[in-house]
Structures are given as C-alpha cells and as structure tokens.
C-alpha positions in Angstrom: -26.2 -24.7 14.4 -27.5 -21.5 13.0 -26.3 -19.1 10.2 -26.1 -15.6 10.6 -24.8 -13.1 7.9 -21.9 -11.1 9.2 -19.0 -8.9 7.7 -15.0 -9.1 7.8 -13.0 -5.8 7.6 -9.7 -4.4 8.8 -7.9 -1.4 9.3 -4.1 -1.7 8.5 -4.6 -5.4 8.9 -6.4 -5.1 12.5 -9.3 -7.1 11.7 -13.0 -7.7 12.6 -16.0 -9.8 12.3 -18.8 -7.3 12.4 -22.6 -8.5 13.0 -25.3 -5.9 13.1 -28.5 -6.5 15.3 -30.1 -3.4 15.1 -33.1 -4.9 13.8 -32.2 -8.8 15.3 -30.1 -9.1 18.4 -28.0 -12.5 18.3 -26.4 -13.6 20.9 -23.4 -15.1 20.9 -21.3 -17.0 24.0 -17.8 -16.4 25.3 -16.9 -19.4 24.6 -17.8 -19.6 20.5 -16.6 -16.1 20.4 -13.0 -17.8 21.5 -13.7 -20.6 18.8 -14.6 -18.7 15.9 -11.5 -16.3 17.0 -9.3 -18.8 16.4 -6.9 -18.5 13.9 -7.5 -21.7 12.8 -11.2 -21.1 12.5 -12.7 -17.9 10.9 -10.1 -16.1 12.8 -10.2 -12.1 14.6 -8.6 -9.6 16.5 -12.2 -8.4 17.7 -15.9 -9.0 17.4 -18.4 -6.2 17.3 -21.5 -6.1 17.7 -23.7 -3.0 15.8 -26.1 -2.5 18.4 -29.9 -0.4 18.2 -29.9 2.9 17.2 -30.0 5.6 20.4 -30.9 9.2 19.6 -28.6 10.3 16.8 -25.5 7.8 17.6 -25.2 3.5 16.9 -23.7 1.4 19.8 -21.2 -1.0 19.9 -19.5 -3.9 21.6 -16.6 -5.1 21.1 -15.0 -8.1 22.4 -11.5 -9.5 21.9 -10.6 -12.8 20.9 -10.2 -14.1 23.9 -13.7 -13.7 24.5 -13.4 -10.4 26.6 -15.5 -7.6 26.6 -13.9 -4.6 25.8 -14.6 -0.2 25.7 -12.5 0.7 22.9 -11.1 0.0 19.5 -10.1 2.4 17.3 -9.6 0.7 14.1 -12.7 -1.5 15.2 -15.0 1.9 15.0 -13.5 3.2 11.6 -15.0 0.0 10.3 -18.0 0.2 12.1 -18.6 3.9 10.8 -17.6 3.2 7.0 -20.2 -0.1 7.0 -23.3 2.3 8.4 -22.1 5.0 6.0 -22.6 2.8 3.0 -25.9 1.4 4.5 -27.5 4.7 5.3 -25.9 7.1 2.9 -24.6 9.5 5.4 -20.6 11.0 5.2 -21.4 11.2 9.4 -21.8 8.9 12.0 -21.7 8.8 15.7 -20.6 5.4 17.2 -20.9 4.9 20.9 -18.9 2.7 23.4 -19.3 2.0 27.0 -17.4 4.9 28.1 -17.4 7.8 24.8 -18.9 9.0 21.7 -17.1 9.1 18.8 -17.6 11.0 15.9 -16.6 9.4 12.7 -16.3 11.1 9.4 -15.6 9.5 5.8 -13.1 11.5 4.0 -12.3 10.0 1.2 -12.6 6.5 -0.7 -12.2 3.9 2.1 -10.8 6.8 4.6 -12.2 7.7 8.1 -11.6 10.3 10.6 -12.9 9.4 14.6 -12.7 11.8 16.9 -11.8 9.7 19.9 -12.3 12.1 23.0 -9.4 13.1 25.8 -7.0 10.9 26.9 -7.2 10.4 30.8 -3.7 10.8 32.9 -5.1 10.4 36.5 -3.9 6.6 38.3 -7.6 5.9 39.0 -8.7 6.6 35.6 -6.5 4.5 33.7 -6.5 2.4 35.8 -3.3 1.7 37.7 -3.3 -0.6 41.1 -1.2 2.3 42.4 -0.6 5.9 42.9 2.3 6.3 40.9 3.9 8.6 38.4 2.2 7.8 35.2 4.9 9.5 32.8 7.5 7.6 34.3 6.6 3.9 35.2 9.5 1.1 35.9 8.5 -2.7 35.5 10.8 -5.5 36.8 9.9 -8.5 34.4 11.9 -11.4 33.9 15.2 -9.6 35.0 14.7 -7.1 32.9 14.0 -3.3 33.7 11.5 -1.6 31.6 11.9 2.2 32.2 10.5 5.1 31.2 6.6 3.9 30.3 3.9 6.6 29.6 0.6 5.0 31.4 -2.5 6.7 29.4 -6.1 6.0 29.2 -7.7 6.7 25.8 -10.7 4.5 25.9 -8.5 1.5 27.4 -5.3 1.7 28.9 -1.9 1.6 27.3 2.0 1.8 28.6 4.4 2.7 25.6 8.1 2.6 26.0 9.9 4.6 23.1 13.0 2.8 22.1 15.3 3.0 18.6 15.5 -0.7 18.9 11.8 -1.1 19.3 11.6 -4.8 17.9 14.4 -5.7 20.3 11.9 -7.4 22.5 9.7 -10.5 21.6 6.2 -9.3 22.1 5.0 -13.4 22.0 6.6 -13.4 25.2 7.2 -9.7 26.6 3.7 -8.5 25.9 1.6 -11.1 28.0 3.8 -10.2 31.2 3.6 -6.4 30.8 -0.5 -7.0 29.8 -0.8 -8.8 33.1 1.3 -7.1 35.5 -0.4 -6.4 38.7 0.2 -2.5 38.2 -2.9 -3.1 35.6 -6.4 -4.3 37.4 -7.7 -4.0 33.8 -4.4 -5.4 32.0 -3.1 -3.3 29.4 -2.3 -3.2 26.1 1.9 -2.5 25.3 3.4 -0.5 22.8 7.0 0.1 22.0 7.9 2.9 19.6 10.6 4.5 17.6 10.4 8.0 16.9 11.9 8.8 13.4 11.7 12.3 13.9 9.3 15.1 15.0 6.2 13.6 12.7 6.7 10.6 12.3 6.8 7.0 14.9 7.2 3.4 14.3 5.7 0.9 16.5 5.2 -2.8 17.8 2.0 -3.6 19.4 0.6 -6.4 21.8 -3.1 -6.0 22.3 -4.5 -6.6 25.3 -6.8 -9.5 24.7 -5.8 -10.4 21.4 -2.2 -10.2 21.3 0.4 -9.2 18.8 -1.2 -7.1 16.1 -0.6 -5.7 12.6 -2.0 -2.4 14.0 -4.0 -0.9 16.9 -6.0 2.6 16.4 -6.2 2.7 20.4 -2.4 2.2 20.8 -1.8 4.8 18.1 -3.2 7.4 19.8 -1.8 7.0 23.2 1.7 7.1 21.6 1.0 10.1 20.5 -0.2 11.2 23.6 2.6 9.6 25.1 5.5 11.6 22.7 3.7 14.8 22.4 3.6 14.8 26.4 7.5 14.1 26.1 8.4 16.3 23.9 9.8 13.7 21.2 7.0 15.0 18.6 4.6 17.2 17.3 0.9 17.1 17.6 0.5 15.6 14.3 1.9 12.3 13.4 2.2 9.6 11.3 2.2 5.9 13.1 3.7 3.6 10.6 2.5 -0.2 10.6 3.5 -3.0 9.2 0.5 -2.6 6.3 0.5 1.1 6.4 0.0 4.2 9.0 -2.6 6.1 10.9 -2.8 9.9 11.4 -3.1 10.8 15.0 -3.7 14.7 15.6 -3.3 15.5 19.5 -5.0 18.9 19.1 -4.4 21.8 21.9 -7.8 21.4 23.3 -6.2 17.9 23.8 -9.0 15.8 21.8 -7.3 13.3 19.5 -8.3 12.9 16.0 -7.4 9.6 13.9 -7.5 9.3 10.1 -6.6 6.0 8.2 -7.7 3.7 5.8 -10.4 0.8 6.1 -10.6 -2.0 3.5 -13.9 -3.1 1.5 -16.8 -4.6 3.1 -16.4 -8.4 2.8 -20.1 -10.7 3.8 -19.8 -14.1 5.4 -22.4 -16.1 7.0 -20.8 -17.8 10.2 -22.6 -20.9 11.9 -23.5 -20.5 15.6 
C-alpha cells in the first residue's frame, strides 16, 4: 500500500476526490477506483485526475464511481479550476476534457463561472442507437410510458423529462433502466424537472455512472438547453438542488455559461 495526498471538494454536494499529477502521474486501477468510491469507504461521485499542463490549458480525467471513464463534469471542473486558482494565483483557468475546453473564471469567494461549449442536437453526436426525433423521445420501461424527453449532448448525454411531479418517480430504480436503455450506446445520464416559472427549474438527477446525485453541473445545463428549446424558460436560469442552485445562461450564440458555488479545499492522503 502506498499513500498519496489527494483533495475532497464538492459543488452543491456533487463531490470529488481530486489528485494532481502534473509533476507525479499515479496510477490508479478500475477496480480501487470502485473500492475507494464506495460509500462505505472514502466515498465519490467522481475521481479526477489534474493532468500536465498543455499550452495555456490543464487536462483532466474524470472517472465515475463505477470505475468508468468519463468526458464531462461540470461541477467536477469548477473544483478543478478553483484548486489551480489558489495554487497558481490566477482568477483564469482553462481546463480541458477529452472532447472541449473550458474556460473557468473565479468570481467571487468560493464562486466559478465555466464556459462549457455548445450543446450538440444531432442523433450521432449525442449519441443515440437511432435516428430519431431528439426533442421528442418515448421510452417503454417497466409498463410505463416516458414521453416527451429532450436528448442533448453537452459534454455527455442527457434525456430530461419536465414534469410538476418531478419526484413522482424512484430514481434508485427508474434511473438505471432509462441510463441503460438501448436507445443510449454510451448510457445516459436522466433528469426530471419542474419548471417554477420562466427563470427558475427544480430537478432530480441520476448520473450516469454514479447514480442519484445531490447535483449535476452537466445535467443543469442540458435542462436548460432542454426548456429554452421548449419554450418553458428563458435563457437564464436558476437550477435549484437539494443544497443549493446553479446558474445556467444559454446565450444566443448558443454557448452555455454555468456559475455556482464550490466548497473549501479539504487534503487527504488515500492508500493505494
């Protein structure tokens, strides 16, 4: 066994182990990242890894709980940003994934802006299994019909049904079925939302990977996305969680911008 230092933070409860290797990589296996995600154990929605600097921006990789390797998280990369902002002394920071750079921006005490890109629309890009409709997608899942899901690609995929009664559904059981549906070749993560009114939505997430979740950047955005899209909201809006809410901005050149809190930089050393 070997110790390595590493950090714990969360966004809105979302929260993350965080191990820099810029200067040492560590590697770590699926199957310890499944062990130490364990509730029981240390415990994680994700695990990211801070990798060596590239030109101006820091890569990272992300993996969920379940030991799989994933392209986005948005609350993930607030974290990420506000930890290299306090060890470099910048207000700036550019944070790549496997598929988009993200420009992060700290606003405030403990509050980041990411710039997260364009969401993607198209069936391939998603991905869905099939051409379909992605505005208007119907599951058949335990003789129930889910109607009316948005399909949307912001980094990873999400379907969001908007529902008054959004807690209706038990997600324990729900959200694997709708995550593993064969319409997704990349699963998906599953949102169901309430719109309030015309700035403000309530939601319920399942996380692809990692399960039910106090909050999910990614998910945020594409419900945004989603209600702008359907004319249920404005471009700006407030996604209420359980532990607080995210500002999502769906601007006109159709680049989403997300704002929220991040909580204090906590260091662990975890055995390996």
């Amino acid at each position: 066994m070997v110790a390595i230092n590493a950090y714990r933070m969360d966004g809105l409860g979302n929260d993350f182990i965080i191990i820099d290797r810029r200067e040492n990589f560590i590697e770590i296996k699926k199957n310890k990242i499944i062990e130490l995600g364990n509730r029981a154990n240390i415990g994680f929605d994700q695990i990211i890894f801070i990798e060596k600097q590239r030109e101006e921006s820091y890569p990272i990789t992300i993996y969920n709980s379940d030991g799989g390797e994933v392209s986005a998280c948005g609350n993930g990369a607030r974290c990420v940003a506000y930890l290299l902002s306090e060890k470099l002394n910048t207000k700036n920071i550019q944070i790549k994934t496997n598929n988009r750079l993200l420009n992060a921006k700290i606003i405030g005490n403990f509050q980041v802006e990411l710039e997260m890109g364009k969401p993607l629309f198209g069936s391939e890009e998603i991905p869905l299994s099939k051409k379909i409709n992605p505005s208007n997608v119907v599951l058949d899942i335990n003789d129930q019909k889910f109607s009316e899901g948005f399909c949307v690609n912001v980094g990873n995929p999400h379907i969001i049904f908007f529902d008054k009664d959004y807690l209706k559904h038990d997600l324990r059981v729900i959200g694997p079925k709708i995550e593993n549906h064969d319409l997704f070749p990349e699963k998906t993560n599953v949102t169901f939302a309430n719109v309030i009114d015309k700035k403000n939505i309530k939601v319920n997430v399942w996380e692809r990977g990692a399960g039910l979740t106090k909050a999910c950047g990614t998910a945020a955005c594409a419900t945004v996305v989603a209600s702008f899209s359907k004319n249920l909201t404005e471009r700006k809006v407030q996604i209420a969680f359980d532990q607080g809410s995210l500002k999502i901005e769906y601007n006109k050149d159709k680049d989403i911008f997300m704002t929220g809190p991040v909580s204090k930089i906590n260091e662990l050393s975890i055995s390996i």
